[in-house]
C-alpha positions in Angstrom: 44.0 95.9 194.0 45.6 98.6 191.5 49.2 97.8 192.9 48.6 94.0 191.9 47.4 95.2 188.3 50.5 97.6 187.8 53.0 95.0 189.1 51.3 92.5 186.5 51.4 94.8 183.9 55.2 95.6 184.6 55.5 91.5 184.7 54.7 91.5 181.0 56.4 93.9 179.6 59.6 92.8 181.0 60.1 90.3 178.1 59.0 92.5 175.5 61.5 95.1 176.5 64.0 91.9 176.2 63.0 90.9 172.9 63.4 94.4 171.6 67.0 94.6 173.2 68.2 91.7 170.0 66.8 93.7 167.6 68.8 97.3 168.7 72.0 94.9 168.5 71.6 93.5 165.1 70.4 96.9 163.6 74.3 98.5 164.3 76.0 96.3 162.6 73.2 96.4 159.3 73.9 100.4 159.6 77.6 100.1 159.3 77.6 97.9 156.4 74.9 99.9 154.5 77.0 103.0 155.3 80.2 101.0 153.9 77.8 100.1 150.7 76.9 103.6 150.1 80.7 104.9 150.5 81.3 102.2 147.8 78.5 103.4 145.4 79.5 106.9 145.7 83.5 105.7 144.8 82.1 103.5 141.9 80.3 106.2 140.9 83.2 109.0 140.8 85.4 106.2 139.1 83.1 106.0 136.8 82.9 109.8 135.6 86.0 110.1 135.4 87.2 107.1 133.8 84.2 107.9 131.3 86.3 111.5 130.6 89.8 109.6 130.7 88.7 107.3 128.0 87.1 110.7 125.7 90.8 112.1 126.5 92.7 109.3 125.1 90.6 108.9 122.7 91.3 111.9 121.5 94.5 112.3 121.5 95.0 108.8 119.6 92.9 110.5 116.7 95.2 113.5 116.8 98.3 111.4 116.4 96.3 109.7 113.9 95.9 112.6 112.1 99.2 113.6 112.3 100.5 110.2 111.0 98.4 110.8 107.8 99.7 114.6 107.4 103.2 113.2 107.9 102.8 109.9 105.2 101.4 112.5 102.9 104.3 115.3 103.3 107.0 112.4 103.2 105.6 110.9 99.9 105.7 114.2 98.2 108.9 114.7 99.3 110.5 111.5 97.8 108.3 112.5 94.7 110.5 115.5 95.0 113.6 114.4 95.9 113.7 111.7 92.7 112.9 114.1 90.5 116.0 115.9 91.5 117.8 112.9 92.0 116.9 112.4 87.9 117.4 116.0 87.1 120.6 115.8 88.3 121.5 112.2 86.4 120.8 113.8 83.4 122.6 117.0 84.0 125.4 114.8 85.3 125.4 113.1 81.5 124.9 116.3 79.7 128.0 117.8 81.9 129.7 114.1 81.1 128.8 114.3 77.2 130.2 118.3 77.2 134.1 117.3 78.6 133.8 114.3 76.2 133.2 116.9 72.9 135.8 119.6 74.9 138.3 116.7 75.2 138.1 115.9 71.7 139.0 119.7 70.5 142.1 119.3 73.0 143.6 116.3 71.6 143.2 117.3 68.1 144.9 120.8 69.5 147.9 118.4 70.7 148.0 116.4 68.0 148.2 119.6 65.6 151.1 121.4 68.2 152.8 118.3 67.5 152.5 118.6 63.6 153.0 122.2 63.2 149.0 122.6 61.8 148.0 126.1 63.1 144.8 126.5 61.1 143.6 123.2 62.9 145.0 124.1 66.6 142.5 127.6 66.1 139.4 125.5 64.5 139.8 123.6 67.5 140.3 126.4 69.7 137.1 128.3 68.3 135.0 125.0 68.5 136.3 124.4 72.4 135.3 128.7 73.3 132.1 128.4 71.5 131.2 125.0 73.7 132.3 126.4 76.8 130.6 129.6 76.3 127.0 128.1 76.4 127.5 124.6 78.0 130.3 124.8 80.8 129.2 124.9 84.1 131.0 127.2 86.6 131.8 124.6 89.2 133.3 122.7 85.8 135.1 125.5 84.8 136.8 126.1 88.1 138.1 122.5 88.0 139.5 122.2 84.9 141.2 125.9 85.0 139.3 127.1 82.2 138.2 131.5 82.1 135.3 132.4 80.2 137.1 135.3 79.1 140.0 133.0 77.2 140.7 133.8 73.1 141.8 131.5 70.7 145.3 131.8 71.4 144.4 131.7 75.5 142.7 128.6 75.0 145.9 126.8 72.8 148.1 127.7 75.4 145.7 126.7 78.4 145.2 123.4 76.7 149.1 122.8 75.6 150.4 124.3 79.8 147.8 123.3 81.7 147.6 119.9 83.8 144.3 120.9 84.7 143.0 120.8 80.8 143.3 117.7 80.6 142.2 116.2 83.8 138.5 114.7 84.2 136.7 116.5 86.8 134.9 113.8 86.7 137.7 111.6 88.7 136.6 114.3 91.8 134.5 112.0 93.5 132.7 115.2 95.0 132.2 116.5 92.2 130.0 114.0 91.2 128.5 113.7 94.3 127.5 117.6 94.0 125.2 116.7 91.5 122.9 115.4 93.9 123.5 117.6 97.4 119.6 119.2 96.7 118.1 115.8 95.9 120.0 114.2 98.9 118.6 117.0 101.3 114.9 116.9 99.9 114.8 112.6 100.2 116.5 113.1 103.8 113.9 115.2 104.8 111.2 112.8 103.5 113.0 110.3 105.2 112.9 112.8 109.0 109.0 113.3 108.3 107.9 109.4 107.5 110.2 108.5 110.4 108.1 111.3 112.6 104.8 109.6 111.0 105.8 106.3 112.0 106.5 107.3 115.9 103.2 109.5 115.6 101.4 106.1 114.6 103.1 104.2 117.2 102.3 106.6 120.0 98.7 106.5 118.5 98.7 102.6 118.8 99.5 103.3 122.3 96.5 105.8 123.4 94.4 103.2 121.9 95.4 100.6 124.4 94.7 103.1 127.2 91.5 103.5 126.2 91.3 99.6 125.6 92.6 99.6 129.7 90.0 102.0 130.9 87.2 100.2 129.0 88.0 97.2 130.9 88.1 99.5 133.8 84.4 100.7 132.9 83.5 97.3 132.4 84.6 96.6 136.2 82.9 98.9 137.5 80.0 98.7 135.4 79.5 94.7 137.2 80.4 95.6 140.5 76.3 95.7 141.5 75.8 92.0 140.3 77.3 91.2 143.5 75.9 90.5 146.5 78.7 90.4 149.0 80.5 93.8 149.6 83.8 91.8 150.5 83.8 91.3 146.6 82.1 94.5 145.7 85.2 95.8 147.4 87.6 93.6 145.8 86.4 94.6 142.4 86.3 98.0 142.8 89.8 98.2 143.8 91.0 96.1 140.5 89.3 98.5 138.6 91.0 101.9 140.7 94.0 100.0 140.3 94.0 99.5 136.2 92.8 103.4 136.3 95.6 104.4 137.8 97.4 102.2 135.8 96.2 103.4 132.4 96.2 106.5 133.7 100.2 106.5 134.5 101.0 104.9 131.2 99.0 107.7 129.5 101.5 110.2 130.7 104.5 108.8 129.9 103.1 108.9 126.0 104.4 112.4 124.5 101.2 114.6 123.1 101.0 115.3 119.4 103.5 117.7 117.6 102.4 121.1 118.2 99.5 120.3 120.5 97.8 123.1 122.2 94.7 122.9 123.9 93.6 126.4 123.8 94.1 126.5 120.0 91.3 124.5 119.7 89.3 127.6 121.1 91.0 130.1 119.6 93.8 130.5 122.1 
């Protein structure tokens, strides 16, 4: 009687054990995709970090070319403030230096004029008015061009302006002569010119750490959607757009030179 209870009892639970075998078979393949979901989360979520820092790093170093374009803008303006101040310093010196061989070539014609007439007293008046301009007014540079000695007397002078080709030739037909004015004024607007040209490239370069962070903001914005899906083939496909315009942005990023004079330890001292 108890082998005919057993072997019934056996009888039933045949089919469970059957039904149950289904259920072992379905729950592998629900364990590999939840384990291929949590991989995914734990990518999205390191991606995440640390396109969150990448972003605070470009963002960064966009304001410190910023700044630098502003320090740069300033330094060039006062520089052409500068430079055109010496650029009219040396106009009017120029005129004043123009106005001076004007007056000395006066006194040296009316010296010819008197050497051809025999008038001594007038060829000395002239002489004395010509040492007394040159003493006070005649540049060295001028000096050296025309021939003239700071040390001449009257009689020097007559015979410097009567003998000497050099008298009565302009020094200011010497093209660099004229051009000498303006070497200091030249050098100071150049150099305005260097930095504004070094403020423009620091603005462009600032333009372009502002569209890396634009990139990885789209790339946050990837990965920030990636959970609104319900299939992990397009989880998947999302996620690796968004690693993909990380490493893009990323690349790009380097290949933008860092600010003039960056250091990163100066900003703690170092």
């Amino acid at each position: 009687m108890s082998e005919n209870v057993i072997t019934e009892e056996n009888q039933n639970s045949a089919p469970e054990n059957q039904n149950s075998a289904p259920e072992n078979q379905n729950s592998a393949p629900e364990k590999q995709k939840r384990s291929k979901e949590d991989i995914l989360e734990i990518v999205i979520a390191i991606f995440l970090g640390i396109t969150a820092l990448a972003t605070a790093w470009a963002s960064w170093i966009g304001s410190l070319h910023g700044g630098n374009m502003s320090t740069n803008y300033t330094k060039s303006n006062n520089l052409a403030a500068d430079g055109n101040a010496r650029w009219n310093e040396a106009s009017q010196s120029l005129m004043q230096d123009m106005q001076i061989w004007n007056m000395i070539s006066d006194y040296e014609v009316e010296i010819l004029y008197a050497n051809e007439t025999g008038d001594t007293d007038q060829m000395y008046e002239s002489a004395y008015k010509i040492q007394f301009i040159c003493t006070d007014n005649l540049t060295e540079e001028m000096a050296e061009l025309i021939g003239y000695n700071f040390e001449f007397d009257a009689d020097q002078i007559i015979d410097w302006v009567i003998n000497s080709e050099l008298s009565t030739t302009s020094p200011f037909a010497n093209q660099d002569f004229i051009d000498s004015y303006y070497v200091d004024a030249q050098a100071v607007l150049a150099e305005s010119e260097a930095v504004l040209a070094e403020g423009q490239s620091d603005n462009t370069k600032g333009d372009t750490f502002n569209l890396v962070t634009v990139i990885y903001s789209v790339v946050l914005f990837m990965l920030g959607i990636v959970g609104t899906f319900r299939r992990l083939p397009n989880r998947m496909l999302i996620t690796i757009v968004a690693i993909a315009g990380f490493l893009f942005g990323t690349i790009y990023m380097f290949t933008i030179p860092f600010p003039t004079g960056f250091n990163f330890l100066s900003f703690f001292g170092g």
